[in-house]
N, C-alpha and C positions, 0 to 999 in steps of 0.2 A: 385467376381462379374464378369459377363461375360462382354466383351469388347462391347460386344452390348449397354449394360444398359450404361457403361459408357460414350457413342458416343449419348446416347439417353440424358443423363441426361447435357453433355454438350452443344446439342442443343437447349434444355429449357430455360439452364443458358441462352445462347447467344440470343433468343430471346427478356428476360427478361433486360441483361445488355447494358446502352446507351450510356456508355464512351467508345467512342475507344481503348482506352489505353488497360482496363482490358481486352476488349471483344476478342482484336485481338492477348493478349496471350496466352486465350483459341483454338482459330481458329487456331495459330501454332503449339498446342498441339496434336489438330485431324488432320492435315497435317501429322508432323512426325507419327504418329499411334504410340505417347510417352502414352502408356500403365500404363506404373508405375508411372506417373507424374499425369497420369489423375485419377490416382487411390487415389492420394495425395489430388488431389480437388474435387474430388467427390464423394467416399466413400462414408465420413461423412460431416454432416452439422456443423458449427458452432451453439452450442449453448450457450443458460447461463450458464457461469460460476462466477465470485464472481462477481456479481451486474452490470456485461451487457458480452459482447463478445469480446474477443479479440484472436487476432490467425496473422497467419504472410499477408501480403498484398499481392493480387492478384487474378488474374479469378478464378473466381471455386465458388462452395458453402460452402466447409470448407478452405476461405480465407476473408479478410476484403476488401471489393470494393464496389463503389455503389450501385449495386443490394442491400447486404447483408445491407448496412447503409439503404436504403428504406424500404426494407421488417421489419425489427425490427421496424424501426421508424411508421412504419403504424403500428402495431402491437401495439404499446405504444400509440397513438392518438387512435384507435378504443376502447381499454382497458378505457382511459379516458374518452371518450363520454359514455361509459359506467358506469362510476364510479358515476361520476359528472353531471348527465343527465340539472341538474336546471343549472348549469353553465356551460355546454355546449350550451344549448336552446338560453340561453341569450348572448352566443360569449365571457364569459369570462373565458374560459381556456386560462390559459397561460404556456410557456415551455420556458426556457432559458439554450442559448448553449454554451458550451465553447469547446477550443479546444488548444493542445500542438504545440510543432515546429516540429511537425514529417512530414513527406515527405506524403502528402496525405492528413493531419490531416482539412489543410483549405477544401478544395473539400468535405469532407465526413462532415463536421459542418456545410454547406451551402447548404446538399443535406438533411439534417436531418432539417434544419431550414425549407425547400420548403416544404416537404409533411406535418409539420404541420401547416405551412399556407393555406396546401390545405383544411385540416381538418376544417379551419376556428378555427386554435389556435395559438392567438399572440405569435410569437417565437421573444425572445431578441438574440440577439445574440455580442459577441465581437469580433470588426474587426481585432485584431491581438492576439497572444497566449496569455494564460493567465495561472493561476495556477489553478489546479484543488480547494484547498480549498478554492480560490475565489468563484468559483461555487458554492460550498456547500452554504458557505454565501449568495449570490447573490440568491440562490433557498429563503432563508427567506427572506430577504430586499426585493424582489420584488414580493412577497406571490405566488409563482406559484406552479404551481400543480403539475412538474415533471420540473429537469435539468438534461440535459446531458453534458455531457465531452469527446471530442475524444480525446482519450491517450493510449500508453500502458504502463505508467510509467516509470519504470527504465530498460523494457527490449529490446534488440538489437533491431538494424535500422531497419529491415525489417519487425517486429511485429507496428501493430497500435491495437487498443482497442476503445470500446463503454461502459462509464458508466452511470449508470441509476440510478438517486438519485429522492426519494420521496417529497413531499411535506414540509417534517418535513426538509430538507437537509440533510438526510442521508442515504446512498446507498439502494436500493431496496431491501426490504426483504421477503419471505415469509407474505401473499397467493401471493402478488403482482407478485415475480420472475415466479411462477408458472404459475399466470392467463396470463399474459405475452407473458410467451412461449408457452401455448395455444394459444391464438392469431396468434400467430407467425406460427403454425403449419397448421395452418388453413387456412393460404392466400396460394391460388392458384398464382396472380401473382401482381405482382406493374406497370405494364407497360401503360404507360400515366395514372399516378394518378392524375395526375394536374388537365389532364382532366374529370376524372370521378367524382371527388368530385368541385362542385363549388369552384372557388376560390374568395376569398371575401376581402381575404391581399395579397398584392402584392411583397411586399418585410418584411424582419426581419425588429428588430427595434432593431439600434445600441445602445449598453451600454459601456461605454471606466469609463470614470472618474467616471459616475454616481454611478459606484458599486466600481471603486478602489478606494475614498476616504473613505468613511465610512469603505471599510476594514482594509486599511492601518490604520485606526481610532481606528479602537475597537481592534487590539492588540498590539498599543501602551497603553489602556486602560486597558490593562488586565498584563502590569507593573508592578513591586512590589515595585521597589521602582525608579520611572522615575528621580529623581532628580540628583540619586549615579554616572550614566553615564556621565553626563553632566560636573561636576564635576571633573572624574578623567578618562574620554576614552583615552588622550592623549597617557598615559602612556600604552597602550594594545593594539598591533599590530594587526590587524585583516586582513587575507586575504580569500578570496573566490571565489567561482567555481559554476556558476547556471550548468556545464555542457552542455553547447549546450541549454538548455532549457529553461522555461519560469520564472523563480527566481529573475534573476537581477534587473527586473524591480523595484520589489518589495521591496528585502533584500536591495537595495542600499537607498534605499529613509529612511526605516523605521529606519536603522542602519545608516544614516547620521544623521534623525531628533534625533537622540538618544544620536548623538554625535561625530561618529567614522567616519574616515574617513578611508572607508574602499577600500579596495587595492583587487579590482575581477581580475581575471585572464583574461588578454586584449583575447587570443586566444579561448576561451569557452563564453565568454562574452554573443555573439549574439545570438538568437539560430535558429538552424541549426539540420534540421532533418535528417544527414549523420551522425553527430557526430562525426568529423572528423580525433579530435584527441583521441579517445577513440575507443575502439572495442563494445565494450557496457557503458550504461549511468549509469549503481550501483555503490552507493555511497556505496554499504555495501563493494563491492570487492574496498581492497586497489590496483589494477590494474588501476582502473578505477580513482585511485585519484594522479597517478605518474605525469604527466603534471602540477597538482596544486600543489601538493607537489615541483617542483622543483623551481615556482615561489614563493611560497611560503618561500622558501629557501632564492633565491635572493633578497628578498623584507625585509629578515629578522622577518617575521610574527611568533607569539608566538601563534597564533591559526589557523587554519584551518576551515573555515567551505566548507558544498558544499552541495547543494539541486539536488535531480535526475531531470529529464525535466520536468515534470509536478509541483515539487517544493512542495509534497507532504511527501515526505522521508527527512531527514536531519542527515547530516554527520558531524562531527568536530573530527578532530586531533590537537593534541597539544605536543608544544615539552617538552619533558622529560628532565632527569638529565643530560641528554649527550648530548644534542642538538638538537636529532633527533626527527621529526613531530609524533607520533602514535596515529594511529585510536583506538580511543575509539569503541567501538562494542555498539550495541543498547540500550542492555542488561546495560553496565552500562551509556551511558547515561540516560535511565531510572531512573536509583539508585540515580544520581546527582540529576536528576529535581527530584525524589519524594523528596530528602533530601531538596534540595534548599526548596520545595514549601510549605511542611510540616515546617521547620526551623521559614522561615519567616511570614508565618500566625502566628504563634506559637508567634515570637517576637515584630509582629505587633498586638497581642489580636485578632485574626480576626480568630481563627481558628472555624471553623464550625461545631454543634454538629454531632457526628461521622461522622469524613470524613473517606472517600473512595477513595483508588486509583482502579482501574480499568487495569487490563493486562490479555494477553492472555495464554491458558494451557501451551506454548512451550515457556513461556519468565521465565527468572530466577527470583526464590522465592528471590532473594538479596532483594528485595524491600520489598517484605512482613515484613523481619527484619525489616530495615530501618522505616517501618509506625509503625511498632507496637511498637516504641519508644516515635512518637509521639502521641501515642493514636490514632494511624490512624486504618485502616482496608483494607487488597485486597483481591477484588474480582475477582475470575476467569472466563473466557469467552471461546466462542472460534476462531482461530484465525480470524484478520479481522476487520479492522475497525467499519466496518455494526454489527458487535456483539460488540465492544469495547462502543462504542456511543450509541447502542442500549442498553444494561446493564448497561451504565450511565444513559441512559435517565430513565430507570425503576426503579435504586432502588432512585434517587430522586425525583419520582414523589411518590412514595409510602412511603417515608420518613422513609426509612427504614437508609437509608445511605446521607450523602453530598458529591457530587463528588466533586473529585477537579484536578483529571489529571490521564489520562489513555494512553497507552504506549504497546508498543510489541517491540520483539528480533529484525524485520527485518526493526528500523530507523522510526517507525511511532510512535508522540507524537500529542495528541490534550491536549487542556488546556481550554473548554469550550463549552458550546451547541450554541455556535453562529457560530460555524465551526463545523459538526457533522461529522467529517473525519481529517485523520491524517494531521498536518497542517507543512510542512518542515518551511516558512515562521515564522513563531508564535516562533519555535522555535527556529530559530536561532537568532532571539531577546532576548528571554529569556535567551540563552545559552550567550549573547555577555553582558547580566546583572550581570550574574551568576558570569560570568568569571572575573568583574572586581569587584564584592562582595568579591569572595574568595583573591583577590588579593592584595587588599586592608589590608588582613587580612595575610599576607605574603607565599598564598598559590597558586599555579594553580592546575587547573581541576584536575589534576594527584597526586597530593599533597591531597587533599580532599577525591580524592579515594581512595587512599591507606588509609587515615584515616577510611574509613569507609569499608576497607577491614579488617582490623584489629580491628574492633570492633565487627564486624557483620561476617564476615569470607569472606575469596575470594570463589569465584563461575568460576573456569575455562569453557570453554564454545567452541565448535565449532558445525558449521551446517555446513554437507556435505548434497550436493547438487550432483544426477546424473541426469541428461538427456535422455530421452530415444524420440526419434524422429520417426515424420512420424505416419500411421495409428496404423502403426503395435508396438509403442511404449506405444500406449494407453493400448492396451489387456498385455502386458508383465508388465506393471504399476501394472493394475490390479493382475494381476495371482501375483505378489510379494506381494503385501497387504491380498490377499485371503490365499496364504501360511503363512503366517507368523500370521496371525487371526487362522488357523486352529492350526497350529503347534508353541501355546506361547512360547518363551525364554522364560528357568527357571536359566538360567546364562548368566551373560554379562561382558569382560575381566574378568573370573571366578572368580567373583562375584555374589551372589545369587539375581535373583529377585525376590523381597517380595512382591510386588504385579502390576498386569497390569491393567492398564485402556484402556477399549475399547470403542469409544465414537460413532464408526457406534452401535455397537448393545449396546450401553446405561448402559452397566455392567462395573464394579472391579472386579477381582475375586485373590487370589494368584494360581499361576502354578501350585502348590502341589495340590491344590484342584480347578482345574478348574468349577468344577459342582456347586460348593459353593460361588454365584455370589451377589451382591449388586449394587440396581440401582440408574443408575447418574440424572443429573438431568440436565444436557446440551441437547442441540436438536442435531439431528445427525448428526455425519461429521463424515470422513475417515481417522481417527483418533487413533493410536497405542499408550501408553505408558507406559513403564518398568520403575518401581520404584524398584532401587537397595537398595542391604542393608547399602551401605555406606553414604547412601540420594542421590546417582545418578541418573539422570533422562534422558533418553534417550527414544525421542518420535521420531516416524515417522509418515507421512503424506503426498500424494501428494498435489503436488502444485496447487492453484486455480489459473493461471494466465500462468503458463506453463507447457509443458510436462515433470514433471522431479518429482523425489521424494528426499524429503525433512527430512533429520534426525540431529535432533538437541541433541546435546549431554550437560549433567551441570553436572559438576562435583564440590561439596562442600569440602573446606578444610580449617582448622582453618590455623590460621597464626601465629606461634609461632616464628618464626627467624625471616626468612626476606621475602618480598611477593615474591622477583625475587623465591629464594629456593622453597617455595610454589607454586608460576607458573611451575617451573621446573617440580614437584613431580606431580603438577597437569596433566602436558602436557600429561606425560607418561602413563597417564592412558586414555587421550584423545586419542591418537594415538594407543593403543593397542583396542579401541571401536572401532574409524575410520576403523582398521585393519580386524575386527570381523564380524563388521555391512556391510566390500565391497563385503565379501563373499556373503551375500542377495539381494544386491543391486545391482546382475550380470543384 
């Protein structure tokens, strides 16, 4: 693009944007005649990605700042008045907001509340962070017709996010993402919307306790057996990590009424959108869990938990035979709670005509064994909460299946449709139940899984992760998934793959006979995966949430000695993929 367009397109912005802050980084931009900076924020626009926008903060149009929070947000109140015209007429749309501890995150919840008060759409909002699957909840307890959530979850300081949940409380799906960003395309400008659209409410309407008790309520409620903690927490060390974010409030109250008296980490405690002692807020990277872990230590605590900022994600480690903390991976979290959940319906009479667990393509089949012991059934998705909850909510209304708990690789568990999004909170309740079930029974978390390594088989597991930054990481993103769709692997660490699934163009086919295709029956996403002959499964995918792509490696192997030997044999086959698969991932 020529430097003209760019000088033009940041004059627009700067008319449009009315914070000082963002406006006058752009206005130092066109001072230095910083070229490739301006090229960073104005290129491209921010758009939808998985159920609203996020991208890193600052001037520009492909940044998160004012402008960007008004234009969506008028874009989602016009969509509404059109949706709901009889309950528009009548002034009773309503939107309810929530927001994280990220640097920014108040200003943009309180700039997204104002233009739909301008719309004449009561916006709730709460006065300090909250957890995203508060939101979700709070979108049904107070029947409104759209909530939003400023977050960018678990990635670095300098990214914020805008998400957008429907009516049902579950993230924005198709036609809506679509109609949406139509809207969105369409506004010429947001500048004094206040005053173009009468304004008829003056301010938000605060929500603090109104919506935390009944949440904090109903997943104590969804307990399996609330009495067992009460009972015996004494004896199980619990310590935890909201990281900087919005958890503690919650995990300390629910996991005190439960019984524990639980030990968070004084320095993470508050949150704090620097994140101060963390580079970044992922609970998946054990990086990000070194500060907990070392209080952890000193506290003497036999479990780990820790929720990312938003308190959506949830992490626990637990100490092993040697004393040392280890992060359990998603994946078998997962395999615990289906085991736990299936287990105890099972011995409580309560289990539900075909239950269903629910997981995404890129999470390990461990679990499928695991249900199909209980007479259970999993169903596959794709990844994503918004399709996890939404493929619950389908096959129980069609009574095809009974959900009862659905799960992915990357630390997201829900446990019910009154949270229609993965709920960190929920489970770390459930996890601090689990924990003193099996323990009672002279086992921990690690103890239980190696049992059901060895019944059902270990599933070694690694997801590398590359990064590719700036405009010009998008197009190299792309041209990698284009090459590697044109040119299928017929081997992987020379191993045969017996067959690919491609979930953009909706076909299986095996490599030997590419032309000889069979259709899937998922909606499309950019989507790769190689089904090896040894049951290896090695999928790629970029990332909806950041610029990087995403390859998730499982590898199956029975367990005939001992697991550590079997993790060993397994690694090696992990690290020779790793090694194969960085060649693509140039």
């Amino acid at each position: 693009m020529h430097s003209s367009q760019l000088f033009e397109r940041a004059r627009l912005y700067l008319e449009e944007e009315t914070d000082p802050f963002f406006a006058q980084q752009v206005r130092d931009l066109v001072a230095q005649n910083n070229i490739a900076e301006l090229e960073e924020r104005f290129l491209q626009t921010l758009s939808f990605g998985t159920a609203g926008l996020r991208g890193v903060v600052g001037g520009g149009t492909n940044r998160m700042n004012p402008f960007m929070i008004k234009k969506i947000t008028h874009a989602i109140a016009l969509y509404l008045l059109k949706t709901f015209p009889e309950k528009a007429a009548r002034g009773a749309l309503r939107a309810v907001i929530a927001y994280d501890s990220r640097v920014h995150s108040r200003l943009f919840a309180h700039t997204a509340a104002h233009v739909f008060l301008a719309h004449d759409i009561t916006a709730y909002l709460f006065s300090d962070p909250r957890p995203t699957p508060e939101l979700s909840y709070a979108v049904q307890y107070l029947t409104c017709d759209v909530g939003i959530v400023v977050t960018a979850s678990h990635n670095p300081p300098q990214y914020n996010g805008y998400k957008v949940y429907w009516n049902d409380g579950a993230q924005i799906a198709h036609p809506h993402e679509k109609n949406i960003t139509e809207e969105m395309n369409a506004i010429t400008s947001v500048v004094n919307l206040e005053e173009k659209v009468p304004v008829k409410r003056s301010a938000p309407t605060i929500i603090d306790a109104e919506i935390d008790e009944p949440y904090c309520t109903s997943i104590k409620e969804k307990l399996f057996r609330p009495g067992l903690t009460k009972e015996t927490v004494q004896s199980m060390r619990i310590a935890y990590t909201p990281l900087h974010g919005t958890g503690a409030l919650h995990v300390e109250r629910i996991l005190g009424d439960m019984g524990f008296s639980i030990m968070t980490v004084p320095e993470q405690r508050l949150p704090d959108g620097n994140f101060p002692t963390v580079s970044s807020p992922n609970p998946e990277d054990p990086a990000a869990l070194v500060h907990a872990c070392a209080y952890a230590d000193r506290v003497h605590a036999e479990v780990l938990m820790a929720t990312d900022p938003d308190a959506d994600r949830f992490a626990c480690a637990v100490r092993n035979t040697r004393g040392v903390l280890q992060l359990l991976t998603g994946n078998q979290m997962g395999a615990l709670f289906t085991d736990y959940i299936l287990l105890t319906l099972q011995e409580q009479n309560n289990m539900p005509a075909r239950p269903a667990i629910v997981r995404s393509v890129v999470t390990s089949p461990l679990s499928d064994r695991i249900a199909r012991t209980y007479g259970a059934t999993c169903v596959e998705c794709l990844t994503g909460f918004k399709w996890i909850c939404g493929t619950a909510e389908k096959i129980s209304q069609s009574g095809v299946y009974s959900y009862v708990y659905g799960f992915e690789e990357s630390y997201g568990h829900n446990f019910g449709i009154q949270v229609r999004d993965k709920d960190g909170i929920n489970a770390a309740a459930l996890c601090a139940e689990m924990g003193v079930y099996w323990k009672l029974r002279g086992m921990s978390l690690i103890d239980r899984l190696h049992q059901l390594f060895r019944t059902h088989g270990l599933f070694c597991e690694k997801t590398l992760n590359k990064t590719y930054a700036g405009v010009a990481g998008v197009s190299t993103m792309n041209a990698i998934m284009n090459t590697l769709r044109r040119q299928p692997l017929t081997q992987i660490a020379r191993k045969r793959v017996m067959k690919v699934r491609d979930i953009y163009l909706g076909v299986e086919f095996s490599p030997e006979n590419p032309a000889q295709t069979s259709a899937l029956s998922f909606p499309q996403s950019n989507v790769l995966q190689h089904f090896v002959q040894d049951g290896s499964i090695v999928s790629i995918r970029p990332s909806g949430t950041e610029q990087k792509i995403k390859c998730y490696i499982i590898h199956p192997l029975t367990v005939s000695t001992s697991i550590e030997e079997a993790e060993q044999a397994g690694n090696m086959f992990i690290t020779a993929v790793e090694q194969e698969m960085g060649t693509y991932l140039q």
